[in-house]
SEVEXKOL-157070 format. One line per field, with one value per residue (C-alpha): x, y, z; residue in one letter; residue number from 1. Coordinates in steps of 0.001 Angstrom, whole numbers, padded with zeros to 6 digits. Example, Ala and Ser with C-alpha at 12.3 -4.5 7.8 and 13.67 -1.06 7.14 Angstrom:
% SEVEXKOL-157070
xx <- 012300 | 013670;
yy <- -004500 | -001060;
zz <- 007800 | 007140;
residu <- A | S;
num <- 1 | 2;
//
This chain:
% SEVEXKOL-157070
xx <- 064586 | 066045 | 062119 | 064022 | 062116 | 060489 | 061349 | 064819 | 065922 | 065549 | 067185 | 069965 | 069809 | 069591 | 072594 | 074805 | 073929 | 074917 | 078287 | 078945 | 078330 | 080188 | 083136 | 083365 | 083199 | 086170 | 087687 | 087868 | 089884 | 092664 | 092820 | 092528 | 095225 | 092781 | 089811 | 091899 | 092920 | 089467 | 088280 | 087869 | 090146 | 087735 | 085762 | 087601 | 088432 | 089104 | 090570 | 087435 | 084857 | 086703 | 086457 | 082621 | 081463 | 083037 | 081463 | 078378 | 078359 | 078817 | 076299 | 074317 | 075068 | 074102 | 070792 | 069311 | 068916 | 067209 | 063011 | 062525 | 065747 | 065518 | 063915 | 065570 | 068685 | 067707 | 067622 | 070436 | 072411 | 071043 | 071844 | 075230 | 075695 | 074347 | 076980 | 080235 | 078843 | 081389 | 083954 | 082919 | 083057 | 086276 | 087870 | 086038 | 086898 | 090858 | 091590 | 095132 | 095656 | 093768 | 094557 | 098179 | 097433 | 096235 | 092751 | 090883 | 089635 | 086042 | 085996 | 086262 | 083051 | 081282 | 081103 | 079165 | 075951 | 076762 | 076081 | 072586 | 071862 | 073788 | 070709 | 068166 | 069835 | 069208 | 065609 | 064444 | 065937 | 064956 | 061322 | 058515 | 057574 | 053922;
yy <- 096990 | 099817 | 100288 | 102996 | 105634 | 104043 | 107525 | 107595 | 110819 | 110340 | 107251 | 108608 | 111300 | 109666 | 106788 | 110247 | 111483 | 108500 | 108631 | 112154 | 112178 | 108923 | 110201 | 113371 | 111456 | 109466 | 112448 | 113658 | 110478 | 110881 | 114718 | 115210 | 118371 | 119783 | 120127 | 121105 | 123976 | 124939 | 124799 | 128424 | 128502 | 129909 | 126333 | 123684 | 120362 | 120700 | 117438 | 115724 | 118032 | 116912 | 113126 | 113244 | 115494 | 113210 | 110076 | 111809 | 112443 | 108626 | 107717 | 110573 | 109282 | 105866 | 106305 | 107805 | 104605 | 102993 | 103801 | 103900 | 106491 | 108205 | 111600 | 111418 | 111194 | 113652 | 116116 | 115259 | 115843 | 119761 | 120116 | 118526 | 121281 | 123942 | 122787 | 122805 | 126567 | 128382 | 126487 | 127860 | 131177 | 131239 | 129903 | 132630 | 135296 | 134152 | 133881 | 133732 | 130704 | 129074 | 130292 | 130309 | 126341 | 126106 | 126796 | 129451 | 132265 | 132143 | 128541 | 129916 | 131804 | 129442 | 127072 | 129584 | 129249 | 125624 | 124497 | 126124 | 123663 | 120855 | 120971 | 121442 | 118403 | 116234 | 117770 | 116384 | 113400 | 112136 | 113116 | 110519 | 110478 | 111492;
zz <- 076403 | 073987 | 072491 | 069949 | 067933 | 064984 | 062709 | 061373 | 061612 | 065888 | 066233 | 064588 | 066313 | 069292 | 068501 | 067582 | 071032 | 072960 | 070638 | 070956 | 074804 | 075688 | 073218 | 075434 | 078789 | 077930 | 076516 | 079970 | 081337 | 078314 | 077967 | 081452 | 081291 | 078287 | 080602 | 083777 | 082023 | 081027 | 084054 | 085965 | 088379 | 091365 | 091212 | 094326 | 093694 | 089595 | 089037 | 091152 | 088557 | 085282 | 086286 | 087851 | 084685 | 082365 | 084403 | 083877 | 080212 | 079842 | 082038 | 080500 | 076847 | 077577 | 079258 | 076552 | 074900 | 077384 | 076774 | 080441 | 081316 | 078099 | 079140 | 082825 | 080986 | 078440 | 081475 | 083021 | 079772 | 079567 | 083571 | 082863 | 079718 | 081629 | 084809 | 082634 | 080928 | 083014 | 081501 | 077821 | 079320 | 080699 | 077719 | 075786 | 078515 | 078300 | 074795 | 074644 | 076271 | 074434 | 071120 | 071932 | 072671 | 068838 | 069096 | 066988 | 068270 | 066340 | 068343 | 071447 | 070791 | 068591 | 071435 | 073826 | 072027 | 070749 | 073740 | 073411 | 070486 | 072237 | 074900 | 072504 | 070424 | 073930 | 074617 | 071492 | 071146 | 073840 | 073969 | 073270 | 069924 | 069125;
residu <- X | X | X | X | X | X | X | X | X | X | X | X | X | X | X | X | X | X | X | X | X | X | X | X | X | X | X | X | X | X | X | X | X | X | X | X | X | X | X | X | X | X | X | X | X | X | X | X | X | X | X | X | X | X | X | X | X | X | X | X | X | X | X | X | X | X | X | X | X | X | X | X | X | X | X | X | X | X | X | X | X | X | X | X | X | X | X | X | X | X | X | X | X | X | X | X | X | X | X | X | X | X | X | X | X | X | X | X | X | X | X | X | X | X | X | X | X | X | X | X | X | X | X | X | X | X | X | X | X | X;
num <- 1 | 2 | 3 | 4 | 5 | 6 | 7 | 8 | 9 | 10 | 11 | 12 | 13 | 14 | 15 | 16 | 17 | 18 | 19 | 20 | 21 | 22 | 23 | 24 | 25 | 26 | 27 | 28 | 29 | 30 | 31 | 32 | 33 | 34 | 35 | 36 | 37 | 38 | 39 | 40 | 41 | 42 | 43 | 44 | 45 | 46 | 47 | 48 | 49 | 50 | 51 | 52 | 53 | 54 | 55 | 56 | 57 | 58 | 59 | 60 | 61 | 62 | 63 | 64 | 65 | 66 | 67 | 68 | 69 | 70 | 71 | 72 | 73 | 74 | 75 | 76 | 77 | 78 | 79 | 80 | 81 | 82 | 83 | 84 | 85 | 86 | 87 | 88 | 89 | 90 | 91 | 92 | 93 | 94 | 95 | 96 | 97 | 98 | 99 | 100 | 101 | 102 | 103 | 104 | 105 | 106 | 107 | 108 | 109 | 110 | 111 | 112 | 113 | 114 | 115 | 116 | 117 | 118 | 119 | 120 | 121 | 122 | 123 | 124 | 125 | 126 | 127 | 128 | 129 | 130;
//
């Protein structure tokens, strides 16, 4: 059913994305408050957005193990990370609550073009192998 890559390095790869997006999903059920307040305040329904984007990073994080929803999921995962981008800008436009909150500063920017590699970690995990 999996059919996983036979190479290690993408299987790990694509275990750690399943982890990493799953992790993050549920993150947005317990820290609900966190991602509220990262949210830019001109999008409606904010507490509605944190819950379905954090459904759909699990969702997202678990098809990718699947051979046959791998690469839809794989998609999804960049549209999801390209969806929650104004949230990485806000925080980065409105430092000081964040970094009054205990976050660094550098983080706040770090994170912009993180997300970058975040989508290009998804794209190729979840590509067929050749």
């Amino acid at each position: 059913m999996f059919d996983l890559p036979r190479g290690f390095p993408r299987r790990i790869t694509l275990f750690a994305l399943t982890l990493f997006f799953v992790a993050a999903g549920i993150g947005h059920f317990i820290n609900t408050d966190f991602y509220l307040s990262i949210m830019p305040p001109y999008l409606p329904a904010r507490l509605e957005l944190v819950y379905v984007s954090g459904v759909f990073e699990i969702l997202g994080g678990l098809a990718v193990l699947p051979l046959p929803t791998r690469r839809l999921a794989g998609y999804g995962l960049i549209a999801l990370l390209l969806a929650v981008f104004p949230a990485n800008i806000h925080m980065a436009t409105n430092p000081e609550t964040y970094v009054a909150g205990g976050m660094a500063l550098w983080g706040l920017y770090v994170r912009l073009p993180l997300q970058f590699v975040f989508m290009g970690w998804a794209w190729w995990a979840t590509q067929p192998e050749s």
